[in-house]
DRENKE-942376 format. One line per 10 residues: number of its first residue (from 1); their letters; for each residue x, y, z of C-alpha. Coordinates in pm, whole numbers, plus 50000, padded with zeros to 5 digits. Layout:
BEGIN
NUM> a> X:Y:Z ~ ...
end
This chain:
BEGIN
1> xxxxxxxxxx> 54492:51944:49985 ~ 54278:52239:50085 ~ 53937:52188:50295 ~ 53649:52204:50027 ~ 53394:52502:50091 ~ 53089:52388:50153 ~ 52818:52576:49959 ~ 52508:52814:50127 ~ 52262:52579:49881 ~ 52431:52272:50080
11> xxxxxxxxxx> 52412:52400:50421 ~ 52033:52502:50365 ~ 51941:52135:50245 ~ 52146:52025:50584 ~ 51948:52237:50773 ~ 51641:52151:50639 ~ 51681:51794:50652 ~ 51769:51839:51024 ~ 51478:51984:51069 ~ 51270:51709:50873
21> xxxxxxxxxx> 51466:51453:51077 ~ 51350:51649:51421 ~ 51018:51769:51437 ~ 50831:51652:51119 ~ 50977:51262:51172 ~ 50917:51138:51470 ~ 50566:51211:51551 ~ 50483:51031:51166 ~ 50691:50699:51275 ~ 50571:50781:51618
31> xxxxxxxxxx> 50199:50661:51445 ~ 50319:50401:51176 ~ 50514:50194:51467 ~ 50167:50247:51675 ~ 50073:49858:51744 ~ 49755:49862:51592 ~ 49881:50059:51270 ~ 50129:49813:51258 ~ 49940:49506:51277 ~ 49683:49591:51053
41> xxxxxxxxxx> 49991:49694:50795 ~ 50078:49327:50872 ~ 49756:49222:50768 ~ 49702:49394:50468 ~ 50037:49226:50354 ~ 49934:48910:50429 ~ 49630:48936:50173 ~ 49840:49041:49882 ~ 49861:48681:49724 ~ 49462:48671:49747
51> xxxxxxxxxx> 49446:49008:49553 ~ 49726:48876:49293 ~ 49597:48538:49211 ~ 49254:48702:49193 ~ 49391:48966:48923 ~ 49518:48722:48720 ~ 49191:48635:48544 ~ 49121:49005:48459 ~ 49450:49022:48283 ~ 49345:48677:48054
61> xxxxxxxxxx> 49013:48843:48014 ~ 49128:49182:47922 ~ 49447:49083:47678 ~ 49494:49360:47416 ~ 49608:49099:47161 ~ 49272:48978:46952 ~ 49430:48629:46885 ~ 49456:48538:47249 ~ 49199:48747:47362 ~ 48965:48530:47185
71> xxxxxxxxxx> 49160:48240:47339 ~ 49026:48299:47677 ~ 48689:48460:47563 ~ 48456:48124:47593 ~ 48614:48082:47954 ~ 48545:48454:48081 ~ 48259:48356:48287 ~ 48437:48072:48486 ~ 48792:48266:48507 ~ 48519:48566:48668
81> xxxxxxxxxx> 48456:48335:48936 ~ 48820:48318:49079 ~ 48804:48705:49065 ~ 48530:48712:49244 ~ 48593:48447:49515 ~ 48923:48660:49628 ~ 48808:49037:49551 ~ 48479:48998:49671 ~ 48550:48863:49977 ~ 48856:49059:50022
91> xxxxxxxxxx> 48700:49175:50354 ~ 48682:48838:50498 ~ 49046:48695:50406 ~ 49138:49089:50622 ~ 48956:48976:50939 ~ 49132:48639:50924 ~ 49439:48818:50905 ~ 49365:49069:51091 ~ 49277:48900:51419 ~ 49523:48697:51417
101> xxxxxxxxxx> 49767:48976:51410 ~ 49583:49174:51659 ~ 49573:48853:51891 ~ 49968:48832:51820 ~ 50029:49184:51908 ~ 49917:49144:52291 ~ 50026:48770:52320 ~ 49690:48558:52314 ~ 49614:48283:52086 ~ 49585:48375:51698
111> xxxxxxxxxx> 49310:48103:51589 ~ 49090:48217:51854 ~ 49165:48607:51820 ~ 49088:48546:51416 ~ 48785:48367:51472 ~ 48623:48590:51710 ~ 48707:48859:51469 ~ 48554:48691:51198 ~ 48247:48608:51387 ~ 48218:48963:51520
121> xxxxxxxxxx> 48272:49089:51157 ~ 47991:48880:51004 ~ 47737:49002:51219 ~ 47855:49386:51184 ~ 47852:49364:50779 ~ 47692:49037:50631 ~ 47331:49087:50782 ~ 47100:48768:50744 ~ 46780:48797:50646 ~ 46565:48503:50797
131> xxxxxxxxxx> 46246:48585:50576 ~ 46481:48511:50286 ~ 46736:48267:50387 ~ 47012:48487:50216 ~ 47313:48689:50407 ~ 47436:48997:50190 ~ 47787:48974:50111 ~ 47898:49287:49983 ~ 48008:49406:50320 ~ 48250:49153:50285
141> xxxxxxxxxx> 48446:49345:49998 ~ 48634:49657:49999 ~ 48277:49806:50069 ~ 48325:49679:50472 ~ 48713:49682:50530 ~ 48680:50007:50722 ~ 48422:49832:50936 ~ 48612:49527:50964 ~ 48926:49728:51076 ~ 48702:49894:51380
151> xxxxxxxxxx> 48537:49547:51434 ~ 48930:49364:51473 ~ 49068:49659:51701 ~ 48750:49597:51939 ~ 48758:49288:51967 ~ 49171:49261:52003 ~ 49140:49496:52303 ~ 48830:49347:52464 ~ 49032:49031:52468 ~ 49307:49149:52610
161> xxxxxxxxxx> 49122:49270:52866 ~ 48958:49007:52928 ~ 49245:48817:52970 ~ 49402:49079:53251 ~ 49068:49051:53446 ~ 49037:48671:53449 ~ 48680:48733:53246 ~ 48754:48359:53127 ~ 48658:48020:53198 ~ 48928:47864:53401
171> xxxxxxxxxx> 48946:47457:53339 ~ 49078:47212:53572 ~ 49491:47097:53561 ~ 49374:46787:53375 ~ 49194:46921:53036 ~ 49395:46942:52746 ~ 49534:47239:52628 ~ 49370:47310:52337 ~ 48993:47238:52521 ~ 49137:47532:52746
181> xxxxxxxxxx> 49196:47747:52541 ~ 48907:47739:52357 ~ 48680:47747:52671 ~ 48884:48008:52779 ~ 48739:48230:52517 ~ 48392:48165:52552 ~ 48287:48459:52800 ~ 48483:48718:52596 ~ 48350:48600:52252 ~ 47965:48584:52361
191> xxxxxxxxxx> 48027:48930:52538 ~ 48145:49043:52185 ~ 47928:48848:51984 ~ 47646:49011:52182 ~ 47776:49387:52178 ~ 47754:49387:51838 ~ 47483:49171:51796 ~ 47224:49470:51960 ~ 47430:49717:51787 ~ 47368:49594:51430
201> xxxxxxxxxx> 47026:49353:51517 ~ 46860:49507:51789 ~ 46929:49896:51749 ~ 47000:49863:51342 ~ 47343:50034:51392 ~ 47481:50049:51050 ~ 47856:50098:51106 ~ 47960:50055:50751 ~ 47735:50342:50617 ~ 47828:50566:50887
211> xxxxxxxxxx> 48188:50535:50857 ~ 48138:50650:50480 ~ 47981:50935:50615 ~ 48295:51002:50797 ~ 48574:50904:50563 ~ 48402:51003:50276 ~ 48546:51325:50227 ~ 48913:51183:50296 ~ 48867:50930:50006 ~ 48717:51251:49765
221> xxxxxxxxxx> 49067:51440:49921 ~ 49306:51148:49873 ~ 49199:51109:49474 ~ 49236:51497:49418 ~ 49582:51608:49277 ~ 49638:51810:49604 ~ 49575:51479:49823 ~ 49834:51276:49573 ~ 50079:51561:49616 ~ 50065:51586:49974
231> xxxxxxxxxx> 50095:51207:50009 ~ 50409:51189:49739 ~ 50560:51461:49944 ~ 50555:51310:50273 ~ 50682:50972:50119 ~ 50988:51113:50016 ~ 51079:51368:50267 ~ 51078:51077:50504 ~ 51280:50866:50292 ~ 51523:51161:50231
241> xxxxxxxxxx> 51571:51185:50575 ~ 51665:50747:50561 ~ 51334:50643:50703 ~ 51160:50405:50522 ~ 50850:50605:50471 ~ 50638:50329:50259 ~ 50619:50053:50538 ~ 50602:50283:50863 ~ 50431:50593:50810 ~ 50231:50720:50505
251> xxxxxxxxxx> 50220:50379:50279 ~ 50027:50247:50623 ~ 49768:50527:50593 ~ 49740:50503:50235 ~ 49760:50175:50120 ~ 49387:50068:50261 ~ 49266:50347:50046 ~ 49461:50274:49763 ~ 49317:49888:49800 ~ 48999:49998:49778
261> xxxxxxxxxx> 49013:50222:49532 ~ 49199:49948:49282 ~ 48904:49741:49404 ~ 48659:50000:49300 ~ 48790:50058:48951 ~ 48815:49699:48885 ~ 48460:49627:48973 ~ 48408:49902:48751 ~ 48580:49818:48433 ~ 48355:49467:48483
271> xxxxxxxxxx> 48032:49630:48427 ~ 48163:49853:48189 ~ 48135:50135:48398 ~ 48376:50470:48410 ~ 48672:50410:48635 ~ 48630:50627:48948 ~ 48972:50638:49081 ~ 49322:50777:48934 ~ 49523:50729:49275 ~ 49537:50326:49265
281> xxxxxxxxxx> 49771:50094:49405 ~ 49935:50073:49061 ~ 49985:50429:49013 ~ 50194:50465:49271 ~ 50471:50151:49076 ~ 50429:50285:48773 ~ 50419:50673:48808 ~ 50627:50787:49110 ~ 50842:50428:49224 ~ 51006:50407:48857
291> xxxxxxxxxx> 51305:50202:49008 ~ 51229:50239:49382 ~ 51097:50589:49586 ~ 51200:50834:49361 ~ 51209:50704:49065 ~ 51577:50673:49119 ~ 51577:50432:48767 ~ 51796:50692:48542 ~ 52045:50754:48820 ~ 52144:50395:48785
301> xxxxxxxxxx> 52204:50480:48412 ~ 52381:50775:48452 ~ 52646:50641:48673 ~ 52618:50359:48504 ~ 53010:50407:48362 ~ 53067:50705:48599 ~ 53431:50800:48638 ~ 53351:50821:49039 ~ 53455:50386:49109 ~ 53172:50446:49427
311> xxxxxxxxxx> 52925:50572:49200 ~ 52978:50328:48922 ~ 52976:50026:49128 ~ 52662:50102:49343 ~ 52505:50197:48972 ~ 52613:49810:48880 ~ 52463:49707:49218 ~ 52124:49874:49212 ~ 51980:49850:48851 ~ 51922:49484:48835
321> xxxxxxxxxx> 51723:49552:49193 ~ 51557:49908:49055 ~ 51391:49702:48780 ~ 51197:49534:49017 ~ 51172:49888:49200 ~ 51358:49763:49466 ~ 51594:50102:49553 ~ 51781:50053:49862 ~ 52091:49974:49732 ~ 52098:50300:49595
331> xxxxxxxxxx> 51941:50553:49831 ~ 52155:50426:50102 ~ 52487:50330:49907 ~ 52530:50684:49702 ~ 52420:50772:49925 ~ 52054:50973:49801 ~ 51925:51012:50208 ~ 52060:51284:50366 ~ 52252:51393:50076 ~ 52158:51820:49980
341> xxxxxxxxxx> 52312:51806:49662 ~ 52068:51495:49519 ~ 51728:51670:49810 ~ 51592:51881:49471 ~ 51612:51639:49227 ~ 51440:51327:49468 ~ 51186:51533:49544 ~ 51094:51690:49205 ~ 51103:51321:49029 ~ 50757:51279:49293
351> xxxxxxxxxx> 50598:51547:49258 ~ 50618:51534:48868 ~ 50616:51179:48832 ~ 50263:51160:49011 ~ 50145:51496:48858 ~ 50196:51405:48487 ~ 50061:51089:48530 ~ 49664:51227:48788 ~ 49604:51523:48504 ~ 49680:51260:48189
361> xxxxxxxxxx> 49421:51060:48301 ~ 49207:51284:48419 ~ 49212:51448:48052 ~ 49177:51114:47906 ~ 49471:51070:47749 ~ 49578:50757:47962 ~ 49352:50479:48127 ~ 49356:50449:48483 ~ 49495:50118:48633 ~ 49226:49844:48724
371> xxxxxxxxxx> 49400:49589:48745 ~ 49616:49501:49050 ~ 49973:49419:49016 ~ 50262:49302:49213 ~ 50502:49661:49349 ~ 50777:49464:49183 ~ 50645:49412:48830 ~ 50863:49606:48593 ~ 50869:49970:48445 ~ 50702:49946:48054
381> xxxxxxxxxx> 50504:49604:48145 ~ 50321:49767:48481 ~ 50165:50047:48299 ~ 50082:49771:48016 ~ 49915:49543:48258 ~ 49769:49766:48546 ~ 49589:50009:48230 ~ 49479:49636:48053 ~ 49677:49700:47750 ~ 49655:50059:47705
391> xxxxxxxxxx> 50032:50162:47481 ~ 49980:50464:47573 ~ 50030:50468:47949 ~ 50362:50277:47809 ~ 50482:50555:47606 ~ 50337:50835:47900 ~ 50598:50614:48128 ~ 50842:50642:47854 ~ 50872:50991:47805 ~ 50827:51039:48186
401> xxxxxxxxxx> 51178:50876:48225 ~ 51313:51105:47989 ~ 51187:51390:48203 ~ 51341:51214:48548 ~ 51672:51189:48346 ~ 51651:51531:48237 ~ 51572:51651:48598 ~ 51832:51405:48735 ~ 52176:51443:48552 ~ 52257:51802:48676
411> xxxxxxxxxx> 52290:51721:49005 ~ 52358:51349:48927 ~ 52716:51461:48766 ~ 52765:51805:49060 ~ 52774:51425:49304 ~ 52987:51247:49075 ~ 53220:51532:49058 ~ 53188:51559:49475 ~ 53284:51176:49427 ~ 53571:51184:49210
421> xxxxx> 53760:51463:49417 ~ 53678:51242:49742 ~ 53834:50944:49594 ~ 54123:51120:49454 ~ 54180:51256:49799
end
C-alpha cells in the first residue's frame, strides 16, 4: 500500500505544536512544579470539602422548586450558619493547610509548621482590639487569602532556615520527642510571631489592603473577556501539547482567583446584592470543561458507533468518565494531544465555550454561578445548581453542545477516516 501524503495543514499544526512543546512549555511547568506553587496548589485542594459542605446550605436555601423551597425556608437562618462557619473562615482552614504543606515541602514537622502559620496569620489579618474585646474576622475569608499565602511562604522559609542554622532550642538525649520538637520551635516562632507583630501592631502595616492595591488590577483583568480568553488559551495549548495544564501551570495561578471570586458572588447573592464576578470556579465546569478540557463531550458521541474499532472503543471508554468531566481517556487514547488534524477544533470548543457563556451573562441573559460545586458534577445539573436554579443557563449549555458538535464532527470524521485506513492497513 502506498505511503499516505501528509498534508501542508498537518505539517503546520506539527510544527506549531513543536514549537508549543519547546519554548512556550517549559518555562509555564517550569513555575507550576515551583515548590511553593505547588504546595499551596496542595493546599487549596485540601480545602475543597470545607467549601462543598459549606455550599450545600445555599443550594437548600436557594431551591427553584416553591414546594421545597418553602421546606427549608423556617431553617434558613441556622443552615446560614454552616455557610458561614466554612466560607467565612475559608482563610483560616488555608493556613492550616497551608503550613503544613509548606513545612512538608522542606522536611520539618507539619503540626508545628501549621501552627506557626496560623499564629503568624492571626496577627497579620484578625487584629484585636483590646478597648473592645472583639478580633475582626473578615481577614479570615477570601478577603485575607492573599495575605495568608505571603504570611505561610515566610514563615515556611524562616523555618527552614532556622533549622540549617541551629536557631533552635536543642534538648537533652533524655526528653521525649515530641517535648523536642516543640521546644525546638520556640526561637523561630517568637522571631516570627514578633516580625509581624511590629509590622501589623507597632508600625500599622496593613498587608491585606496593600496587596489589593497590587493585585487589584489582575483580578479587574482576569474577569474581563480578554483575561478569560487568554487563560482558556493557555489551558489548552498546554494540554494539546499532553501536559496537564489544569494541575501544573495555569489552573495553579487561577484557581485562588477563581475561589475568591465564587466567594465574592456568593456573599453577594446573600445580601441580595449584584453578583460581581462572571469568571467563577463553576464557569470554568460548566462552560469550557463540558466532558473534560475541551469540552471533548460530543466527540464521545460521535464516535460513539464509529466504523474506526480504535475510535469506537475509546468513545465507549471515555463517556461514562466525560460525564463527570473526567477526559483523559480520551485526549490521550484518540489520541486529541499532539494530534493536527483534531488542534482547530480543541481549541475553538475554549475559546467559544467560555466566550458565549462571559458576554451572556454579562447581557443578562444568564445568571452567574454563586454557588460552588464539585469539577465533577454533571453537564445540565452544574449550570442548574452553580446559577441556583436558573433554566436558562441549562438551555445556554444546551445549545452550546450543539455548537461544540457542530464545530467538532468535521474534523471528528477527517480522524475517523485517518483511523479506518490505519486499521485496514
Amino acid at each position: 500500500m502506498a505511503e499516505r501524503k501528509v498534508s501542508k495543514f498537518e505539517t503546520r499544526m506539527e510544527q506549531f505544536g513543536a514549537w508549543i512543546e519547546k519554548y512556550v512549555a517549559p518555562p509555564l511547568v517550569k513555575f507550576g512544579n515551583q515548590r511553593h506553587m505547588a504546595a499551596i496548589r496542595t493546599a487549596y485542594i485540601r480545602i475543597i470539602p470545607f467549601i462543598i459542605v459549606g455550599s450545600v446550605p445555599l443550594i437548600l436555601t436557594n431551591l427553584p422548586i416553591p414546594g421545597l423551597a418553602n421546606l427549608f425556608a423556617p431553617y434558613a437562618d441556622k443552615l446560614n450558619v454552616l455557610y458561614s462557619m466554612t466560607f467565612n473562615f475559608i482563610g483560616l482552614w488555608l493556613a492550616i493547610s497551608l503550613g503544613a504543606e509548606m513545612a512538608k515541602m522542606y522536611g520539618l514537622d507539619q503540626n508545628i509548621g501549621s501552627i506557626v502559620t496560623v499564629a503568624c496569620s492571626l496577627i497579620v489579618v484578625s487584629p484585636i482590639d483590646l478597648s473592645a474585646n472583639t478580633m475582626d474576622c473578615t481577614g479570615l475569608s477570601v478577603k485575607g487569602m492573599f495575605s495568608i499565602i505571603i504570611v505561610s511562604v515566610i514563615v515556611a522559609e524562616f523555618m527552614k532556615f532556622a533549622h540549617d542554622k541551629n536557631l533552635t532550642i536543642r534538648m537533652p538525649k533524655g526528653v521525649p520527642a515530641n517535648i523536642a520538637t516543640s521546644f525546638g520551635a520556640l526561637v523561630p516562632m517568637s522571631i516570627l510571631a514578633t516580625f509581624f507583630w511590629i509590622a501589623r501592631v507597632v508600625l500599622g502595616f496593613d498587608l491585606t489592603q496593600f496587596l489589593n492595591i497590587i493585585i487589584s488590577p489582575l483580578l479587574v483583568l482576569q474577569d474581563t473577556w480578554f483575561g478569560v480568553l487568554v487563560c482558556v488559551i493557555l489551558l489548552q495549548l498546554l494540554w494539546f501539547v499532553g501536559i496537564h495544564g489544569g494541575s501544573f501551570t495555569v489552573w495553579g495561578v487561577c484557581y485562588p482567583l477563581l475561589i475568591t471570586n465564587i466567594a465574592e458572588n456568593t456573599a453577594a447573592s446573600l445580601i441580595g446584592q449584584p453578583l460581581p464576578h462572571v469568571f467563577t470556579e463553576p464557569f470554568v465546569y460548566t462552560w469550557i470543561m463540558i466532558g473534560g478540557v475541551g469540552s471533548t463531550l460530543p466527540l464521545c458521541l460521535i464516535w460513539w458507533k464509529s466504523k474506526s474499532a480504535t475510535l469506537r472503543e475509546v468513545a465507549h471508554l471515555a463517556l461514562p468518565c466525560g460525564i463527570f468531566n473526567i477526559n483523559e481517556p480520551i485526549i490521550f487514547g484518540a489520541p486529541i494531544a499532539f494530534n493536527p488534524i483534531m488542534f482547530v477544533p480543541f481549541m475553538l470548543s475554549g475559546i467559544v465555550g467560555s466566550m458565549f457563556a462571559y458576554f451572556l451573562t454579562r447581557l443578562g441573559m444568564i445568571t452567574a454561578a454563586y454557588v460552588p460545586t464539585p469539577w465533577t458534577t454533571p453537564l445540565l445539573i452544574n449550570p442548574y445548581l452553580s446559577s441556583g436554579g436558573d433554566v436558562w443557563c441549562v438551555v445556554a449549555q444546551v445549545v452550546l453542545l450543539i455548537v461544540l458538535f457542530v464545530i467538532y464532527y468535521p474534523f471528528a470524521k477527517i480522524w475517523e477516516a485517518r483511523m479506518i485506513e490505519e486499521e485496514n492497513s
